[in-house]
C-alpha positions, 0 to 999 in steps of 0.5 A: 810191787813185787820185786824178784831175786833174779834180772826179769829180763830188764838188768834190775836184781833186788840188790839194785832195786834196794839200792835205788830205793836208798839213794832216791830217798836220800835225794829226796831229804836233800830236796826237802831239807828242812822240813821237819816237825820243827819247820812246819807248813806256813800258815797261809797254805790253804787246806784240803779240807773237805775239797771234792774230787774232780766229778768224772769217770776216773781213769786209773793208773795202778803202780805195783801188781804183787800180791796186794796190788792184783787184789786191788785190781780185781776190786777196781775191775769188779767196780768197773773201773778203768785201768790205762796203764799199770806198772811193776819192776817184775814184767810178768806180773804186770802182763799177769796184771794186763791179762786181768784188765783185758779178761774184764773188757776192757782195753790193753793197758800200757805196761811200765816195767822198765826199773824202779822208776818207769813209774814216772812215766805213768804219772805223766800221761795225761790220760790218767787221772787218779794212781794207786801205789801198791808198794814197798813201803819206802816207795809210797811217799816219792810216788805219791809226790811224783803222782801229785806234781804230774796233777793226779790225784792219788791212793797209797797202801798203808802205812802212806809214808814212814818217816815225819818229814814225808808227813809233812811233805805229803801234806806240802805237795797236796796243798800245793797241787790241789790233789788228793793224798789219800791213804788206802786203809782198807780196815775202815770200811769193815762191816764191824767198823762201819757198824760201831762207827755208825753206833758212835755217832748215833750216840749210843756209847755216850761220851767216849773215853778210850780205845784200842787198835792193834795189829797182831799177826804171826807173819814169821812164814811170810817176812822169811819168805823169798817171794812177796812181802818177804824180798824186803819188809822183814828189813824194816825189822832190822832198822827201827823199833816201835810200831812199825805198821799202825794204821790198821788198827789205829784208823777205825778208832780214830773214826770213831773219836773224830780225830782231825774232826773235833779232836786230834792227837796230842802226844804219845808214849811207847814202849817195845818188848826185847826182840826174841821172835825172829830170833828164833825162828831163823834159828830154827827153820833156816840153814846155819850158812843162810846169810839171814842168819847175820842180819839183827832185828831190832823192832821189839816183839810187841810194840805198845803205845799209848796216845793221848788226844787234846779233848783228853781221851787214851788210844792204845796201839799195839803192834806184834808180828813177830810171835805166835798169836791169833791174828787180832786187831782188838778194835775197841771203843768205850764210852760212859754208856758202853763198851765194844770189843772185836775179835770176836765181836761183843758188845756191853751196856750198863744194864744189859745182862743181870750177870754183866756178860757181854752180847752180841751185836745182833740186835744192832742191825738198825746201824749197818751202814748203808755201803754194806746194806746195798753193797755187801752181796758183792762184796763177799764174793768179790773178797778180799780181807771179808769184804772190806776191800771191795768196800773201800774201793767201791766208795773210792770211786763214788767220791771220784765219780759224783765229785764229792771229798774223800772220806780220809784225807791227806791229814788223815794219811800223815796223822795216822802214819806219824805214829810209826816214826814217833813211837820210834822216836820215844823208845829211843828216848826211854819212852818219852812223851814225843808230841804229835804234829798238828797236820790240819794246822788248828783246822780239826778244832772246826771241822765235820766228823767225815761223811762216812759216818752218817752217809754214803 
């Protein structure tokens, strides 16, 4: 959701905006209290485990129509999708929106441009049957939270919440409404990671023993924006230190452990580096009265964590955006026959090359998935993050359409995002180990690795 420094025609400012996002969260803990990793879920709740979609043609909703939320658009529009309604704080973007959906064929969507929370209204037509939230961050969990309460299923961008009691609350909510909450992390369906995910499962790397995630990206340019991300995520710097943005790297490796499936997260240990990066940046591309100048960053330069899983294997997520570095998300797996690493791709059995060298992916077409095989075409035209997107959102919709249950659920969504508040959790204590919430509530010790890994 894009959110201008001017009125917009509608009397919101960006100060207000924010100002409204802080007290509704405040009065979104006040509603919920108690709810804490301490308190967690009764026992009796029934699980969402493996719970289809509602088999229909879905008709979509789509909260948020900046930059992210227009690329989803126009993967949503080349799946012929439909979209009846769609909300942002900015009118224009949202007619900007409309213009997209009415180009594509299809009818005029109702807009929903009148403050913050005009998103409520949406929720609650009933000719909407599934939302996407393409937001700020602190606007994810009270979105999804109205969506599942009104009877929609529902999408939220990454990461799905950053707090442990939203975790939970989400968890609550889908468990209570029997509707879907489910996190849009678009990284999971790479070609690389549906490849080596297939190769996992296929057994090619034995028995698994470690991985890596990250997300290293050099977003000076774009947290000191005065456009897009820039009008707010640069002041999740300012509030925590730890690993803000997680799930990107983090998620595909899960997939391949099986994690909620077979094996979960046990605890976690995280460390920051000093805090330098934005530091200098400021000091060197903005004026001296800048009033950025006054603002203190708290989230350390490079952020690592370390997770230790109950079956006894070590994840490493790391998180830096805040240096120059070559954008990377390390995606590794290793296992007793191997070992793959991305970025770029390469690849390692025992025995492959007499010089111990790494190879190439190439002989392993045999695992492409068959997403990519009969959808890949279009993919690499319609774009977005190499083709991923289009992906993500193509399998979205087939879930949706043959009624069948999403790949990664709402325990997915708050077991992966658990990690950003955890590890700031341990920093503050000196890098302690801070347990992870078993979110299925003992379910991942019976449950099937998802149905992306074998089929679609």
């Amino acid at each position: 959701m894009t959110i201008e420094n001017h009125d917009g025609g509608n009397g919101w400012t960006r100060r207000r905006f924010m100002q409204a996002g802080v007290a509704g969260a405040v009065v979104a803990q006040a509603a919920q209290h108690g709810l804490t990793q301490e308190s967690p879920l009764p026992v009796v709740r029934e699980t969402m485990i493996n719970v289809p979609f509602q088999k229909r043609e879905p008709r979509i909703g789509l909260i948020g129509t900046g930059g992210r939320g227009t690329s989803l658009l126009g993967n949503l529009l080349a799946a012929n999708a439909q979209i009846v309604a769609i909300c942002d704080v900015v009118k224009e973007k949202a007619e900007h929106a409309a213009s997209l959906v009415v180009a594509a064929g299809q009818k005029q969507p109702q807009l929903y441009t009148d403050g913050p929370h005009h998103y409520e209204s949406l929720v609650a037509r009933n000719d909407v049957d599934f939302v996407i939230a393409a937001t700020p961050w602190n606007w994810h969990a009270p979105m999804a939270l109205a969506a599942m309460a009104n009877g929609k299923d529902v999408a939220v961008e990454v990461p799905a919440v950053t707090s442990l009691e939203d975790c939970w609350r989400i968890v609550r909510a889908s468990e209570e409404t029997r509707k879907h909450c489910i996190m849009l992390e678009n990284c999971c369906y790479g070609y690389n990671e549906t490849l080596i995910l297939r190769m996992v499962h296929g057994g090619e790397f034995g028995d698994l023993l470690y991985g890596e995630g990250a997300y290293l990206h050099d977003l000076r340019d774009e947290l000191f924006s005065h456009a897009g991300e820039g009008l707010w995520r640069r002041t999740e710097h300012t509030r925590a230190d730890g690993n803000l943005y997680p799930t990107h790297g983090l998620g595909p490796v899960a997939n391949y452990m099986g994690i909620q499936r077979g094996d979960r997260f046990d605890y976690l240990v995280s460390m920051s580096s000093p805090q330098r990066g934005l530091d200098q940046y400021r000091k060197n591309k903005l004026k001296s009265d800048d009033p950025r100048q006054k603002e203190r960053y708290l989230t350390g330069d490079l952020n690592t964590s370390l997770i230790k899983t109950a079956n006894g294997l070590n994840i490493t997520v790391k998180h830096a955006v805040s240096t120059p570095h070559p954008y990377s998300r390390i995606n590794l797996i290793a296992g007793t026959k191997g070992i793959f690493e991305d970025y770029p791709p390469r690849i390692y059995f025992e025995g492959m090359n007499k010089d111990e060298s790494y190879g190439t992916i190439d002989a392993w077409k045999q695992y492409e998935h068959p997403l990519w095989r009969r959808e890949g075409e279009i993919a690499q035209k319609v774009g977005g993050h190499g083709g991923m997107d289009f992906i993500m959102i193509y399998r979205l919709l087939q879930c949706l359409r043959e009624g069948l249950p999403p790949d990664m659920d709402v325990y997915d969504a708050a077991a992966w995002s658990s990690v950003g508040p955890l590890s700031v959790e341990s920093v503050s204590r000196g890098s302690a180990p801070v347990d992870v919430p078993d979110f299925t509530r003992g379910k991942w010790q019976t449950r099937q690795i998802s149905k992306i890994a074998t089929q679609a």
